[in-house]
C-alpha positions as CSV (number, residue, x, y, z in Angstrom):
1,X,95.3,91.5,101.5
2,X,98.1,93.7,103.1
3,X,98.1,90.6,106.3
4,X,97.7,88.0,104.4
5,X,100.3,88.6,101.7
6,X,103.0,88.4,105.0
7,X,101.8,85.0,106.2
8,X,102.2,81.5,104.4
9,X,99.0,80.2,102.8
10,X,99.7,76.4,100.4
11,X,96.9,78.1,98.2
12,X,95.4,81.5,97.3
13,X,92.2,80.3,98.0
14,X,93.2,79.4,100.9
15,X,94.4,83.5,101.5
16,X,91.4,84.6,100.4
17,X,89.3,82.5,102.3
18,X,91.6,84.4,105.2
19,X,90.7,87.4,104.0
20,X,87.4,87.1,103.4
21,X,86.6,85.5,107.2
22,X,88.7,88.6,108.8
23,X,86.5,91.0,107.2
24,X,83.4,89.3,107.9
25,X,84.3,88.9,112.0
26,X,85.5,92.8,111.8
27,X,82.1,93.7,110.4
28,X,80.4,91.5,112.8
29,X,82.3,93.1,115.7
30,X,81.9,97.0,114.1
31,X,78.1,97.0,113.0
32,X,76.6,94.5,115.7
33,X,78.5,94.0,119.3
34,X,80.1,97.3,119.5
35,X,77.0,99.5,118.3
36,X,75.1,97.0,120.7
37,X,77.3,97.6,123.9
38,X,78.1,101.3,123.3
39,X,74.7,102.5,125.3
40,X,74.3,99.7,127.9
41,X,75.9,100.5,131.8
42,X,77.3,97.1,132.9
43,X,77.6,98.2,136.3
44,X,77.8,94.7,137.5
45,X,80.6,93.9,135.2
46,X,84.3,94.8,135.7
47,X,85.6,98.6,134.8
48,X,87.4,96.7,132.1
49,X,84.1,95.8,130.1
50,X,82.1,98.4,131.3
51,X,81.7,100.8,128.3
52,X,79.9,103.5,130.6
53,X,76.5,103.6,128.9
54,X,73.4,105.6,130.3
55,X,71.0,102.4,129.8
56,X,71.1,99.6,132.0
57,X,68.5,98.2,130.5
58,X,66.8,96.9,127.2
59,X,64.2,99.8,126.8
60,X,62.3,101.6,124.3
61,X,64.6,104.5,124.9
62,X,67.8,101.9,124.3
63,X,66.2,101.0,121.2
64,X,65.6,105.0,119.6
65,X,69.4,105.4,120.9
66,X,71.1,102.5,119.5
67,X,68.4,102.3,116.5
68,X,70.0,105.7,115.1
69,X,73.5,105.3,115.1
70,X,72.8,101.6,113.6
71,X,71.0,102.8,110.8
72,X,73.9,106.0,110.6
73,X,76.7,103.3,110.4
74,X,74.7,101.1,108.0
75,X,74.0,104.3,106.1
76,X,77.8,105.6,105.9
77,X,79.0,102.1,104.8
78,X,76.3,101.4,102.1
79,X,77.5,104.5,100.6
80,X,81.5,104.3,100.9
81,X,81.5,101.8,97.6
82,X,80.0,104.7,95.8
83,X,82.4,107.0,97.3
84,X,85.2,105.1,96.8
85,X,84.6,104.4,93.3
86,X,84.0,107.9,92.6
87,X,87.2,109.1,94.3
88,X,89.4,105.9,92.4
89,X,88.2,107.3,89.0
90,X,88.4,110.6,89.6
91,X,92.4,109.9,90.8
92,X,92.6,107.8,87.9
93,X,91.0,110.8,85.3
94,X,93.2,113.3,87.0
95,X,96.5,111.5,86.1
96,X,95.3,110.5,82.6
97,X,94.7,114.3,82.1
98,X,98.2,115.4,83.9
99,X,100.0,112.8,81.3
C-alpha cells in the first residue's frame, strides 16, 4: 500500500478497495493487452501505438507465438507466491539464527 498510504482515504476499506482495483487493472494490462499487442504490426496505426510486431494478422502462427509467452508469464507468476514465501522465511530463519 506504498501509494495509498500518501493519499487520503475516510476509511481503510476504502484504501484497500484502492489497492486492490490498481492491482487488478495492472494485471489486466500486464497478462492480457500487452502480451496481446506485443506480436501484432499495426501498420495502419500511428508509430506511437505501433508496437512493431511480425503479425498483422490473427493467425495460427499469432496464436503458437503469443500462446507461449502467455502461458511463460502465467507460469512465472503462479510461481512467485512460492518464491516469495520461501525467500521471506528463509530472510526471516537467517536473522533468527544471526541473533
Amino acid at each position: 500500500m506504498g501509494l495509498a498510504q500518501f493519499m487520503y482515504f475516510g476509511t481503510t476499506s476504502k484504501a484497500h478497495r484502492f489497492v486492490k482495483t490498481s492491482v487488478f487493472w495492472a494485471t489486466f494490462f500486464q497478462t492480457g493487452l500487452i502480451c496481446i499487442l506485443a506480436f501484432i504490426s499495426i501498420d495502419f496505426q500511428s508509430s506511437f501505438f505501433s508496437p512493431g510486431g511480425i503479425y498483422n494478422d490473427f493467425n495460427a502462427y499469432y496464436f503458437l507465438d503469443a500462446g507461449k509467452f502467455m502461458v511463460s508469464t502465467f507460469v512465472s507468476q503462479m510461481m512467485f507466491p512460492v518464491v516469495e514465501f520461501f525467500l521471506r522465511y528463509s530472510i526471516r530463519t537467517v536473522k533468527r539464527a544471526y541473533d
